[in-house]
N, CA, C and O atoms as a GROMACS GRO file, in nm:
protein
  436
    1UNK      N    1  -7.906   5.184  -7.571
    1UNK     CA    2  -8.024   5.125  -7.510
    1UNK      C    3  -8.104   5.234  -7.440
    1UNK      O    4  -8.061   5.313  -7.357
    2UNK      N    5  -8.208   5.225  -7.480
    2UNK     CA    6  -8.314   5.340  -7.379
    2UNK      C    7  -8.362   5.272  -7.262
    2UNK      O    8  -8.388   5.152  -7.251
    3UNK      N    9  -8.376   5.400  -7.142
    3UNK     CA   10  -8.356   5.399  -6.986
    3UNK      C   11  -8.498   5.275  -6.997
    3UNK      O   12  -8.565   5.292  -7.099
    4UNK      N   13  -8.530   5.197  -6.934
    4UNK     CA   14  -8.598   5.066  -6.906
    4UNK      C   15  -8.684   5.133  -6.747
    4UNK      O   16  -8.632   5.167  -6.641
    5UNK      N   17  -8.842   5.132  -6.792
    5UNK     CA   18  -8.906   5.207  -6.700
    5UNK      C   19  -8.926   5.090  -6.576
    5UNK      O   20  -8.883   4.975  -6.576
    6UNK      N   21  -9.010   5.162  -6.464
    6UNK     CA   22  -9.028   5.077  -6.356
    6UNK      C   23  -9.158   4.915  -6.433
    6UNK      O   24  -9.124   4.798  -6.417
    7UNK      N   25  -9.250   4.940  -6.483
    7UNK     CA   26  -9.303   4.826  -6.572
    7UNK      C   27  -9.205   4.738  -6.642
    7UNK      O   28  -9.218   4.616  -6.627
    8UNK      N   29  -9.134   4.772  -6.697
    8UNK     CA   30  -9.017   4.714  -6.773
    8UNK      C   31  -8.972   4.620  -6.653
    8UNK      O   32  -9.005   4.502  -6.664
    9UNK      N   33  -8.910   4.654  -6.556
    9UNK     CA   34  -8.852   4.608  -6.439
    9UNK      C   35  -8.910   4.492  -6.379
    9UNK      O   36  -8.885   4.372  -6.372
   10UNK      N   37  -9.026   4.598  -6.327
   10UNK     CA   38  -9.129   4.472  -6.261
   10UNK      C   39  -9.163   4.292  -6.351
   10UNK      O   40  -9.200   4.187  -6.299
   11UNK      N   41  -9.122   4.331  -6.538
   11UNK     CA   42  -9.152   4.208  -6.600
   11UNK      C   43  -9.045   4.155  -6.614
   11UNK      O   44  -9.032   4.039  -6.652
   12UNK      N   45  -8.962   4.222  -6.588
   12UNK     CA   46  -8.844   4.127  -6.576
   12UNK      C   47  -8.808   4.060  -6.497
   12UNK      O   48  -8.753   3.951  -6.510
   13UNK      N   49  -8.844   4.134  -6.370
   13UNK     CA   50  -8.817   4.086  -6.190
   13UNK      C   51  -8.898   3.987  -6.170
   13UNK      O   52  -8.864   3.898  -6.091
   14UNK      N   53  -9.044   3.979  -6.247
   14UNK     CA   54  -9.131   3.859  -6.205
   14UNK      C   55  -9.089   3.687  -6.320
   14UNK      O   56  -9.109   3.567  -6.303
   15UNK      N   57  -9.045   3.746  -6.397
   15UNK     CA   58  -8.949   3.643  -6.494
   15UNK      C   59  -8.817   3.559  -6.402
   15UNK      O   60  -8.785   3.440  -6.394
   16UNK      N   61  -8.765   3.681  -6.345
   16UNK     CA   62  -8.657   3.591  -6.269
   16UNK      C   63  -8.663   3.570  -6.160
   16UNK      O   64  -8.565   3.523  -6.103
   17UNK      N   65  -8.769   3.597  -6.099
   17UNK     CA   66  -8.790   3.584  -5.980
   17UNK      C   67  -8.834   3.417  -6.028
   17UNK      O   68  -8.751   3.332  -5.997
   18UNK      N   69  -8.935   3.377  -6.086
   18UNK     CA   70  -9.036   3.250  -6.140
   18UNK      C   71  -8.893   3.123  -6.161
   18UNK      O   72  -8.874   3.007  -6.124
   19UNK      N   73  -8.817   3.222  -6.239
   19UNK     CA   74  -8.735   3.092  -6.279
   19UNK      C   75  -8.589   3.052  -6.154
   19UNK      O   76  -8.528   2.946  -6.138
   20UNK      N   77  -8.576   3.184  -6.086
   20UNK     CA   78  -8.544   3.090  -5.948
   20UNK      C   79  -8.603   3.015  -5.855
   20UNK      O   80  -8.541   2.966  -5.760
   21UNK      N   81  -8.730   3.002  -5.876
   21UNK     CA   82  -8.832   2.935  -5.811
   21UNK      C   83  -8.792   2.820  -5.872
   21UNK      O   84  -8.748   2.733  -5.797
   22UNK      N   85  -8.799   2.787  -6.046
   22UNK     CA   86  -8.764   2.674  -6.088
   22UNK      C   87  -8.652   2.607  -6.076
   22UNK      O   88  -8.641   2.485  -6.063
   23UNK      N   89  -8.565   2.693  -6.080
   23UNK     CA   90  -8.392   2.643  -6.118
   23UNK      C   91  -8.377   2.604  -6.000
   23UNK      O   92  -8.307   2.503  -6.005
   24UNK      N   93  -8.425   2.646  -5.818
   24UNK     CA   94  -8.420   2.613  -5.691
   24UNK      C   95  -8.458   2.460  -5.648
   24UNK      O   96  -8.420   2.389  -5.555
   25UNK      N   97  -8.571   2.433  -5.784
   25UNK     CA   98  -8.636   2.332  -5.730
   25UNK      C   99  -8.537   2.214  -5.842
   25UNK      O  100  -8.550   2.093  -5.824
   26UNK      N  101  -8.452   2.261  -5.940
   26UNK     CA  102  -8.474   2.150  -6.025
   26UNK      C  103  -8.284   2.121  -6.008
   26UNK      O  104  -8.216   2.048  -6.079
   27UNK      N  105  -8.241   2.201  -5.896
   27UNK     CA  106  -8.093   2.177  -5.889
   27UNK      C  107  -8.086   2.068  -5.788
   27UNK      O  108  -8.170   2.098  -5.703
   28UNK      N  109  -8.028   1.957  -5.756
   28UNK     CA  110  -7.982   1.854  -5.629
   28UNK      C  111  -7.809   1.916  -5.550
   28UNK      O  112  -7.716   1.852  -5.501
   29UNK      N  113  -7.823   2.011  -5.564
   29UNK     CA  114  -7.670   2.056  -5.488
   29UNK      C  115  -7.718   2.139  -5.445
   29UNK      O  116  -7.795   2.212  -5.507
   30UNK      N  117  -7.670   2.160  -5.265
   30UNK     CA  118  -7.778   2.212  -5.165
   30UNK      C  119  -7.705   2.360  -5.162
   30UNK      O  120  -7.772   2.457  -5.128
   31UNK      N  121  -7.572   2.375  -5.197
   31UNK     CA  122  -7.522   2.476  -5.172
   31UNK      C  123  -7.585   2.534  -5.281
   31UNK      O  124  -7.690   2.596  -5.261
   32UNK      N  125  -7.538   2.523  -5.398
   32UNK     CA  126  -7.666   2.600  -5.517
   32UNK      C  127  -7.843   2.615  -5.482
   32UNK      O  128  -7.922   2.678  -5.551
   33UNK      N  129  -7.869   2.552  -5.380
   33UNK     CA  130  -7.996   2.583  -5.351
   33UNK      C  131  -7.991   2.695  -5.229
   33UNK      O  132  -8.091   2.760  -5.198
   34UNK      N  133  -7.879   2.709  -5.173
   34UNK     CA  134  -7.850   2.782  -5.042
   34UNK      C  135  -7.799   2.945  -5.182
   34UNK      O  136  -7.839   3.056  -5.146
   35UNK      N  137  -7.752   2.941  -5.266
   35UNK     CA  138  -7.713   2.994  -5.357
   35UNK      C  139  -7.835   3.087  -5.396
   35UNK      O  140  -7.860   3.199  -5.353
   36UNK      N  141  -7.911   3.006  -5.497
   36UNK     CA  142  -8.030   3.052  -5.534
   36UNK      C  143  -8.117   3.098  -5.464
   36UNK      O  144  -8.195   3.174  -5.522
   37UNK      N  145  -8.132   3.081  -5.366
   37UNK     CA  146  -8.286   3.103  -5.231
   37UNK      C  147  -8.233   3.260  -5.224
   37UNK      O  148  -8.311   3.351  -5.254
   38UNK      N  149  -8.076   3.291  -5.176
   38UNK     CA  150  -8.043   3.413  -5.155
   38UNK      C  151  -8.073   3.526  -5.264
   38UNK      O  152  -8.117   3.640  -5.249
   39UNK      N  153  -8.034   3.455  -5.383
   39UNK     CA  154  -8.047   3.540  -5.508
   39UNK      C  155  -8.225   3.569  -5.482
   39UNK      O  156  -8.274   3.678  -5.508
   40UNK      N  157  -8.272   3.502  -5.451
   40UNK     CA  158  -8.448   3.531  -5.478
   40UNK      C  159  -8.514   3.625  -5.378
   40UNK      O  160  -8.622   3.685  -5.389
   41UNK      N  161  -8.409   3.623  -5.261
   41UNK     CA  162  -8.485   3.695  -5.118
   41UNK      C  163  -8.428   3.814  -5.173
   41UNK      O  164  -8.519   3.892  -5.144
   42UNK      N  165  -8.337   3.887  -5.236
   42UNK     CA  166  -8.302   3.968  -5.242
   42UNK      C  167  -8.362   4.035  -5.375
   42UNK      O  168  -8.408   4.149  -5.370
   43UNK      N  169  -8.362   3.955  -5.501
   43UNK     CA  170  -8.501   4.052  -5.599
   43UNK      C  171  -8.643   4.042  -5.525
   43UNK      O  172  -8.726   4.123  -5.567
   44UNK      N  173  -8.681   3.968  -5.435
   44UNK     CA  174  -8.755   3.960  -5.374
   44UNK      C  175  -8.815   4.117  -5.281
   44UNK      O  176  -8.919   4.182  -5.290
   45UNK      N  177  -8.738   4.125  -5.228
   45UNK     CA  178  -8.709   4.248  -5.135
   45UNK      C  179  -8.697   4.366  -5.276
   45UNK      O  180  -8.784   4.452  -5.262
   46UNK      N  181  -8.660   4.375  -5.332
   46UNK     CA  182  -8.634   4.491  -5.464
   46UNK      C  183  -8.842   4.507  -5.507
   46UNK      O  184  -8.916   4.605  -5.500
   47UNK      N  185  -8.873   4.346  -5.554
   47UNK     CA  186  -9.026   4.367  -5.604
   47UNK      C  187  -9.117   4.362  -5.495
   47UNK      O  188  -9.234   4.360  -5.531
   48UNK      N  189  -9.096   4.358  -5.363
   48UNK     CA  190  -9.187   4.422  -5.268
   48UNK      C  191  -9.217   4.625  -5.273
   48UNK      O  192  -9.306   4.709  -5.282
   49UNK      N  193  -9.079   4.610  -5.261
   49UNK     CA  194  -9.034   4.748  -5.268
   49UNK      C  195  -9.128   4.870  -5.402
   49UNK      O  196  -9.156   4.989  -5.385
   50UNK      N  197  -9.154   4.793  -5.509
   50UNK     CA  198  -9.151   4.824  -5.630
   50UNK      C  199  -9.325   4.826  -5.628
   50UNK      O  200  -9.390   4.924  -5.664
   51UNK      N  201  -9.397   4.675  -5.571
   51UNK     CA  202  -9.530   4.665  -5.593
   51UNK      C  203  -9.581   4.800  -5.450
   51UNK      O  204  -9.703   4.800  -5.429
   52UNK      N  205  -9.517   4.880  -5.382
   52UNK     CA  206  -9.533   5.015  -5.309
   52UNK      C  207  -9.582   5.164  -5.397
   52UNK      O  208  -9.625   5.272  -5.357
   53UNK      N  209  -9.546   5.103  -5.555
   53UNK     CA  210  -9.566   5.268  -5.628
   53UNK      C  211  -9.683   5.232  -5.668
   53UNK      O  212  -9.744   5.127  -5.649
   54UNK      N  213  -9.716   5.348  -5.740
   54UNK     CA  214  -9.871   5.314  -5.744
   54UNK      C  215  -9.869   5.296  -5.904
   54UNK      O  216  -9.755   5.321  -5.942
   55UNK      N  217  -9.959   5.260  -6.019
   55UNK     CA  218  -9.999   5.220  -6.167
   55UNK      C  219  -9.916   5.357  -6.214
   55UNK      O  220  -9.809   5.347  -6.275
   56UNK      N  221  -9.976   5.487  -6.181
   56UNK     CA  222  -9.907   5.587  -6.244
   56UNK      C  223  -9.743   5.566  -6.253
   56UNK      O  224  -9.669   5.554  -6.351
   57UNK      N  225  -9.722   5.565  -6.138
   57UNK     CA  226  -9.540   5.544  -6.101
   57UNK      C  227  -9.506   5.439  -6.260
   57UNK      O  228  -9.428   5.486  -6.343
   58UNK      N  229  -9.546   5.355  -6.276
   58UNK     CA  230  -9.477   5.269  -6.336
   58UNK      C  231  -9.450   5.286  -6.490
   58UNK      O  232  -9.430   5.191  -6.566
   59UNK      N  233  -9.451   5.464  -6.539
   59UNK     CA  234  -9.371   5.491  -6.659
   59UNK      C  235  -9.266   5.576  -6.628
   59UNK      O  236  -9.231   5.670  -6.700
   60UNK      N  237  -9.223   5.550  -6.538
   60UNK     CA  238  -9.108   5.639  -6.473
   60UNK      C  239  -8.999   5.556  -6.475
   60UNK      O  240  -9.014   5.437  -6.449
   61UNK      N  241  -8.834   5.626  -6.518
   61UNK     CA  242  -8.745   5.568  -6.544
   61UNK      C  243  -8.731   5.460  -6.440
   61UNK      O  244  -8.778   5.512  -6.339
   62UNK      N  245  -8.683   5.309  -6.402
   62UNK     CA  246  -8.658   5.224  -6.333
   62UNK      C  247  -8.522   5.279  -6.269
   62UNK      O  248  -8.428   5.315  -6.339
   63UNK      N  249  -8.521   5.283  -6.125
   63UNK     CA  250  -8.381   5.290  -6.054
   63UNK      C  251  -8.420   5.190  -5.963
   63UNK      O  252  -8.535   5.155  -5.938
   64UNK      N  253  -8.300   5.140  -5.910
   64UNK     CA  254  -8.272   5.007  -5.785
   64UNK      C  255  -8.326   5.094  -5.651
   64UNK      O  256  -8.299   5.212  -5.630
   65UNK      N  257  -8.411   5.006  -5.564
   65UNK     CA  258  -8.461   5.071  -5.464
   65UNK      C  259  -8.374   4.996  -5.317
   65UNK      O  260  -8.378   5.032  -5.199
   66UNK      N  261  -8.287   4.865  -5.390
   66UNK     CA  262  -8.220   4.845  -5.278
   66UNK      C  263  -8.075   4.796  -5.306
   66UNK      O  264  -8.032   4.712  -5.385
   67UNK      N  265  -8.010   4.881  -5.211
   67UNK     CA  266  -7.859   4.851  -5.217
   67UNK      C  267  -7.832   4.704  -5.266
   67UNK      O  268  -7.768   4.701  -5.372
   68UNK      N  269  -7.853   4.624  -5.232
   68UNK     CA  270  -7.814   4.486  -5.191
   68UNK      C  271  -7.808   4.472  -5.388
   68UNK      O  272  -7.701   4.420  -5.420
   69UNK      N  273  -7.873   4.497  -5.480
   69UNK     CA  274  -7.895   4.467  -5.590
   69UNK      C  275  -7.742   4.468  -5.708
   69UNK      O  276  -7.738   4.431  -5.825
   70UNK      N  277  -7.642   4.517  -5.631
   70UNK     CA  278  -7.532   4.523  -5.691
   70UNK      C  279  -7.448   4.415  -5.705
   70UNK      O  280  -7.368   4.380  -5.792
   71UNK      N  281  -7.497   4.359  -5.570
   71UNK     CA  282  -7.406   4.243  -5.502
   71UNK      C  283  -7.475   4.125  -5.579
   71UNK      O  284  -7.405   4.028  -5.607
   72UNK      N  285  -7.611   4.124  -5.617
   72UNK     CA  286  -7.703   4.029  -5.673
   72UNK      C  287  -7.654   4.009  -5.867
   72UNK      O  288  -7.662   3.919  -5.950
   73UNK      N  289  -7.623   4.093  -5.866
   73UNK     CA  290  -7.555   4.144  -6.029
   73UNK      C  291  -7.438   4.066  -6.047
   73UNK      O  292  -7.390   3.991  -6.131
   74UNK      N  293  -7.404   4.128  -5.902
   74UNK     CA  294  -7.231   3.994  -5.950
   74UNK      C  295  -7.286   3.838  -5.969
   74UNK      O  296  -7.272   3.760  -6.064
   75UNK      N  297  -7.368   3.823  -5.816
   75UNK     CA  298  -7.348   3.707  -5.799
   75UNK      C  299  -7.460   3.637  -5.973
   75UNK      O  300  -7.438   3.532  -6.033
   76UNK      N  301  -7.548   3.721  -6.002
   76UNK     CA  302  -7.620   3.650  -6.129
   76UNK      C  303  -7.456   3.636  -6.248
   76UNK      O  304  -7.429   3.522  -6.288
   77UNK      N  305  -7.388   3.725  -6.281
   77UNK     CA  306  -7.292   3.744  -6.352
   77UNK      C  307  -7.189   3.625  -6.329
   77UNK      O  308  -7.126   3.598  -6.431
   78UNK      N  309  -7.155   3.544  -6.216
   78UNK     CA  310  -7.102   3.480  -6.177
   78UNK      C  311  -7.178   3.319  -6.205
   78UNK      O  312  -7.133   3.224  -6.269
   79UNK      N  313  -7.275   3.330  -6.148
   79UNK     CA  314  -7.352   3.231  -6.242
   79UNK      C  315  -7.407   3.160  -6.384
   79UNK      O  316  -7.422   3.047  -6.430
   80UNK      N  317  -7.426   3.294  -6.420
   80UNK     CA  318  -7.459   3.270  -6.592
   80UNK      C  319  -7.378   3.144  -6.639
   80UNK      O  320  -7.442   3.047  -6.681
   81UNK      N  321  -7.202   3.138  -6.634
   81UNK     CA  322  -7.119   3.062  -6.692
   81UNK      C  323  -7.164   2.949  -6.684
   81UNK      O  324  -7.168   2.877  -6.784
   82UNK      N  325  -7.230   2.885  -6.502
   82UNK     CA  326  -7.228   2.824  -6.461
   82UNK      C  327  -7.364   2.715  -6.485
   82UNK      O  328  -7.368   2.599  -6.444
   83UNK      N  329  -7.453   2.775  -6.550
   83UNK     CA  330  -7.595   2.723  -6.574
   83UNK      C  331  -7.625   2.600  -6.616
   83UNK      O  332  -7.733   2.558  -6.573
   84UNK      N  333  -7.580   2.545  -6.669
   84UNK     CA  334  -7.571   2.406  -6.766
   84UNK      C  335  -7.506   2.330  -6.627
   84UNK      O  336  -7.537   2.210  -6.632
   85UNK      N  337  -7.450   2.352  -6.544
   85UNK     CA  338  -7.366   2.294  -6.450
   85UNK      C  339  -7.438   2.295  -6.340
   85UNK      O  340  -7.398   2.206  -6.265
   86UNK      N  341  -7.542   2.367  -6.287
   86UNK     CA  342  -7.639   2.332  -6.192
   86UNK      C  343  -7.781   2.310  -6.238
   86UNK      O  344  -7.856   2.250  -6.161
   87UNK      N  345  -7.824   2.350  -6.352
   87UNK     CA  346  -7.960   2.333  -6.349
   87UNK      C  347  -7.929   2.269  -6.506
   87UNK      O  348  -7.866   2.300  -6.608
   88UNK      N  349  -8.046   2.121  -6.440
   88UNK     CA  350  -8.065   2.051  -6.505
   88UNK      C  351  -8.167   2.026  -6.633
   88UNK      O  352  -8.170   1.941  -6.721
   89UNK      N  353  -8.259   2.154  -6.598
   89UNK     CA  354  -8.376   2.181  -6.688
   89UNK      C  355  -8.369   2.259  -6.792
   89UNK      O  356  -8.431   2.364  -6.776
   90UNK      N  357  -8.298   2.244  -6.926
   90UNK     CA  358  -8.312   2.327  -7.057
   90UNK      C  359  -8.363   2.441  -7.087
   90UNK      O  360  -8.314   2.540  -7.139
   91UNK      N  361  -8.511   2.408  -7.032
   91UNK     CA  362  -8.575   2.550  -7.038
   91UNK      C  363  -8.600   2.673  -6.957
   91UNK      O  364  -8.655   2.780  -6.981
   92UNK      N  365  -8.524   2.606  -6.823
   92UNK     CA  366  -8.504   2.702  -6.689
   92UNK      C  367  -8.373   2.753  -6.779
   92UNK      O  368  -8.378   2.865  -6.831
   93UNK      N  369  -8.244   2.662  -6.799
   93UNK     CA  370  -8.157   2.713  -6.789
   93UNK      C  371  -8.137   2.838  -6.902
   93UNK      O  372  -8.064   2.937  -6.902
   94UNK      N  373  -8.253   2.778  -7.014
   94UNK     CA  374  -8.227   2.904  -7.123
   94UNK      C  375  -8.284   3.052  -7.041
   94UNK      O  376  -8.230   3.162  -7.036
   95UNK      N  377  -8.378   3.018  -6.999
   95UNK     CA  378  -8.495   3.174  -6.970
   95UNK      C  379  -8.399   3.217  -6.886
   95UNK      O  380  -8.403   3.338  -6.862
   96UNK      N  381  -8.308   3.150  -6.830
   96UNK     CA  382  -8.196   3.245  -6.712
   96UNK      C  383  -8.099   3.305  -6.776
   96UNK      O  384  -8.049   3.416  -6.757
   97UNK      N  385  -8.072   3.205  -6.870
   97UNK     CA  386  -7.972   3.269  -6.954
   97UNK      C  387  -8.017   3.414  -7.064
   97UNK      O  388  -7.933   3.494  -7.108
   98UNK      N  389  -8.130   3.419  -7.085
   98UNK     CA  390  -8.184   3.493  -7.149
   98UNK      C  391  -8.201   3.632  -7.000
   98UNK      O  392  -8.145   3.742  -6.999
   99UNK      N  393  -8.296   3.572  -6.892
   99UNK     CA  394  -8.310   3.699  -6.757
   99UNK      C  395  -8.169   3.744  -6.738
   99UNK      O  396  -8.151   3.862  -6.712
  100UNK      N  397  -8.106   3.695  -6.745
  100UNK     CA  398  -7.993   3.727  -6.597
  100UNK      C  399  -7.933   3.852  -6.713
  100UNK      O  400  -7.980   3.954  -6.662
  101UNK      N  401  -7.864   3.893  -6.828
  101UNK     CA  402  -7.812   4.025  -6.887
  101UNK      C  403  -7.919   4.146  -6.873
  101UNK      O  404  -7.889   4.263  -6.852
  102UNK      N  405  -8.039   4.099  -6.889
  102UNK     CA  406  -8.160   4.254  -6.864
  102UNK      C  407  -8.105   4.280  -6.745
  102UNK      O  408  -8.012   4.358  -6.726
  103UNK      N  409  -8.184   4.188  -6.628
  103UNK     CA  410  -8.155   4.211  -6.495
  103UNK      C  411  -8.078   4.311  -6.514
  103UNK      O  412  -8.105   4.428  -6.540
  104UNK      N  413  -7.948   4.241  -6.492
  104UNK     CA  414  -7.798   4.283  -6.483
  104UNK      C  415  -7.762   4.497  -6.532
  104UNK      O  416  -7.690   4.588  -6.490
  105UNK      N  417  -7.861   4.477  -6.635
  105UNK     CA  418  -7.857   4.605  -6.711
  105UNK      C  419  -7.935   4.686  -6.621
  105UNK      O  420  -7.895   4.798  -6.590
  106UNK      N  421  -8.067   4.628  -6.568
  106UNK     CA  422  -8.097   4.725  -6.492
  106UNK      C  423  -8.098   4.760  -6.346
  106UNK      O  424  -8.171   4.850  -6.304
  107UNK      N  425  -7.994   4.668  -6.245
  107UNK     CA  426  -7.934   4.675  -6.137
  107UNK      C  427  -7.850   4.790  -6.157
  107UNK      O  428  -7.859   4.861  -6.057
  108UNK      N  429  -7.749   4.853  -6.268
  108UNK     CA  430  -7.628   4.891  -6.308
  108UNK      C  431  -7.643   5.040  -6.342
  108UNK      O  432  -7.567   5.135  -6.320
  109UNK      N  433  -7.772   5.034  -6.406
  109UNK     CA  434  -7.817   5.178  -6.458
  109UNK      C  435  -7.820   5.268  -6.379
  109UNK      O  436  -7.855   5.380  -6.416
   0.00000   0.00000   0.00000
């Protein structure tokens, strides 16, 4: 796989960022919503971080700008299994299932 630049990142981060917005709203189990909110403050905090470089910056290899993103890897990795089992929406649950291995790839790199 070739290194995945900061653009690369940013479309991925705004993909999963969107669909924890959805999957937050479309789960009825509060702890999975206490679950999800965390997962979002924390890519959250990564694409604040990220919308700081400037247009040029963004063909430059992608690295994690915040620690916390490792811990977010598990916890997406830990979830994946779980998708069909909290979120009730087909098409949230696919696009997560589809976000959450990029992500994952580029938390790791």
């Amino acid at each position: 796989m070739s290194k995945k630049n900061v653009a690369d990142a940013l479309h991925i981060f705004y993909e999963l960022n969107a669909s924890f917005s959805d999957a937050y709203w479309e789960t009825n189990d509060i702890s999975q919503k206490d679950r999800l909110f965390a997962m979002k403050s924390t890519l959250q905090d990564e694409l604040d971080e990220l919308h700081k470089l400037s247009l040029q910056d963004h063909v430059y290899p992608y690295e994690p700008m915040n620690p916390n993103l490792l811990q977010l890897s598990k916890k997406l990795r830990s979830l994946s299994p779980e998708l069909d089992k909290y979120i009730y929406r087909q098409q949230t649950a696919n696009k997560l299932a589809e976000l959450i291995p990029s992500a994952c790839e580029l938390f790791e790199s």
